[in-house]
C-alpha positions in Angstrom: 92.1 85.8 130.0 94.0 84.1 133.2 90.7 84.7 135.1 88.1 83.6 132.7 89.9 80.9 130.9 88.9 82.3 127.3 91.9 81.7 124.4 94.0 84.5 123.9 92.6 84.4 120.4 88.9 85.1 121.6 90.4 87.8 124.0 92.3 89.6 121.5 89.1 89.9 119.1 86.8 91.2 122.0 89.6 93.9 123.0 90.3 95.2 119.1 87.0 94.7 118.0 86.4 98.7 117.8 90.5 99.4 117.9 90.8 102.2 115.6 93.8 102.5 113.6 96.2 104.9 115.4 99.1 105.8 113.6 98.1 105.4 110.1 97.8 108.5 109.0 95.8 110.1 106.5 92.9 107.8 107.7 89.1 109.0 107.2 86.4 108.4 109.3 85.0 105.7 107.3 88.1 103.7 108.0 88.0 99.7 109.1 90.7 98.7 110.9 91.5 94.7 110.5 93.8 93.4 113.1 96.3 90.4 112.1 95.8 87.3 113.6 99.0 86.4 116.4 98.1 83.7 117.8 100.4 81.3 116.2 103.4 83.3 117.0 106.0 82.3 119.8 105.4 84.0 123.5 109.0 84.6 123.7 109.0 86.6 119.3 105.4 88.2 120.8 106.8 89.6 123.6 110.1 90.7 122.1 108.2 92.4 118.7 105.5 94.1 122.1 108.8 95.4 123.5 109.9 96.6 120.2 106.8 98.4 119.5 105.7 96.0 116.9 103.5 94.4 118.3 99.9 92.8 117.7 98.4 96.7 118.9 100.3 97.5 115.7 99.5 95.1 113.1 96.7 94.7 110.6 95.1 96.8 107.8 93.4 99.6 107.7 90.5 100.0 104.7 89.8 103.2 103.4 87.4 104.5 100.6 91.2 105.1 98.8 94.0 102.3 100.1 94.4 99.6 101.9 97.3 100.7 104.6 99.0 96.9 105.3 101.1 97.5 108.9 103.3 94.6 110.7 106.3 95.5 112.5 108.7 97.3 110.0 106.6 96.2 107.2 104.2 99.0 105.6 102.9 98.6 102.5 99.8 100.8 100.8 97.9 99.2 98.3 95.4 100.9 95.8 91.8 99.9 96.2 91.7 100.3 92.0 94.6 97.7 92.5 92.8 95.1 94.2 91.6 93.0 92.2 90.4 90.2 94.2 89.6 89.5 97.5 89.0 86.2 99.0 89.3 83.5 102.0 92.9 81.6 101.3 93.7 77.8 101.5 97.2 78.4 101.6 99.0 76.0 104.0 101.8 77.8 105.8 102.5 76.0 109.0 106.0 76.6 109.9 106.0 79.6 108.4 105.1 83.2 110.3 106.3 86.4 109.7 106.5 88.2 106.4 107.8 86.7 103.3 108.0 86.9 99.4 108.6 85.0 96.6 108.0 86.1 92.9 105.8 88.9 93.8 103.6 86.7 96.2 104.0 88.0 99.6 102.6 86.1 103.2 102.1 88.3 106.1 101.2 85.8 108.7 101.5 85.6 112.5 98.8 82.8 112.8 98.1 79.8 109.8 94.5 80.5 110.3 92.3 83.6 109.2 94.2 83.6 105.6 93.0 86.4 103.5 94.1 86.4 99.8 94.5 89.7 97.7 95.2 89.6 94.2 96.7 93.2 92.9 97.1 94.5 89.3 98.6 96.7 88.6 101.6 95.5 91.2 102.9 97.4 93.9 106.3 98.2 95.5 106.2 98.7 99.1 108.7 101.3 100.4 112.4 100.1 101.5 112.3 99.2 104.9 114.2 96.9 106.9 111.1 93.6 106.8 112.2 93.6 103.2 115.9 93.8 103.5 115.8 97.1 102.2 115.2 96.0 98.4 112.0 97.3 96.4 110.1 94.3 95.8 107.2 93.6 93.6 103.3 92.7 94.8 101.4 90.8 93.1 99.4 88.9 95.6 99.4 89.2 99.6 98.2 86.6 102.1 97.2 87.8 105.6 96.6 86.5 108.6 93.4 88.1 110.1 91.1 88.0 113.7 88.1 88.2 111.4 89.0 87.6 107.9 85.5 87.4 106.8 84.6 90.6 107.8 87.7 91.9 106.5 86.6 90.2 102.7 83.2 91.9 103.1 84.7 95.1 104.0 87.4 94.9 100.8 83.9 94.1 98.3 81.5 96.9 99.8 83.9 99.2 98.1 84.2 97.6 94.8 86.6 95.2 94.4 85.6 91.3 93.1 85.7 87.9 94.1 
């Protein structure tokens, strides 16, 4: 990056491109992995999540034939691919807003305001209790991610039967 000038955006796409999904166990070979999109984040929160080991390595989503395996930081949440109900690009606004959030069953999982994939789930799901959501099980109705390549990610999510 320092030597060729490129955004970190466009050097982060070319280096996960093929990154498999390590650590998400019970992955087949037909898996996709879909990194979330950083890029918006502070250098001083990237670096402390890196150090953490939660990291952009770590983040993204993992499609399988089965689930869709949703990873940021302490966050995990599997989703049922009979569940998904729609996939589509997002318009959401959320500048000044990165992280993960929830409100009424809408959840944002963001560290960029561009790339905003939308998934709308029935029936809902809970993801496990875990410190990114204070510990409390929470209800999902819809999820908006932050993606490197959300369109690929949206074509991925309707090869395997889900609408739009």
């Amino acid at each position: 990056m320092a030597e060729t000038g490129e955004p970190y955006a466009t050097a982060r796409r070319e280096v996960i491109k093929d990154h498999p999904a390590a650590g998400a166990g019970g992955s087949s070979s037909s898996a996709r992995w879909f990194a979330i999109d950083y890029s918006d984040m502070g250098r001083v929160t990237l670096w402390l999540e890196t150090l953490l080991g939660r990291g952009p390595e770590h983040g993204g989503v993992e499609v399988d034939s089965d689930v869709l395996r949703v990873r940021w930081g302490g966050f995990h949440l599997d989703i049922p691919r009979g569940s998904v109900r729609s996939v589509a690009r997002s318009e959401r606004q959320t500048r000044g807003t990165i992280g993960v959030h929830t409100r009424r069953g809408s959840w944002l999982v963001n560290g960029s305001h561009d790339g905003l994939v939308e998934l709308v789930i029935d029936p809902p799901c809970y993801p496990p209790r875990q410190p990114d959501t204070l510990f409390r099980k929470e209800v999902v109705r819809s999820l908006i991610i932050s993606l490197v390549d959300p369109d690929g990610f949206v074509a991925a999510v309707q090869r395997n039967g889900s609408h739009s």
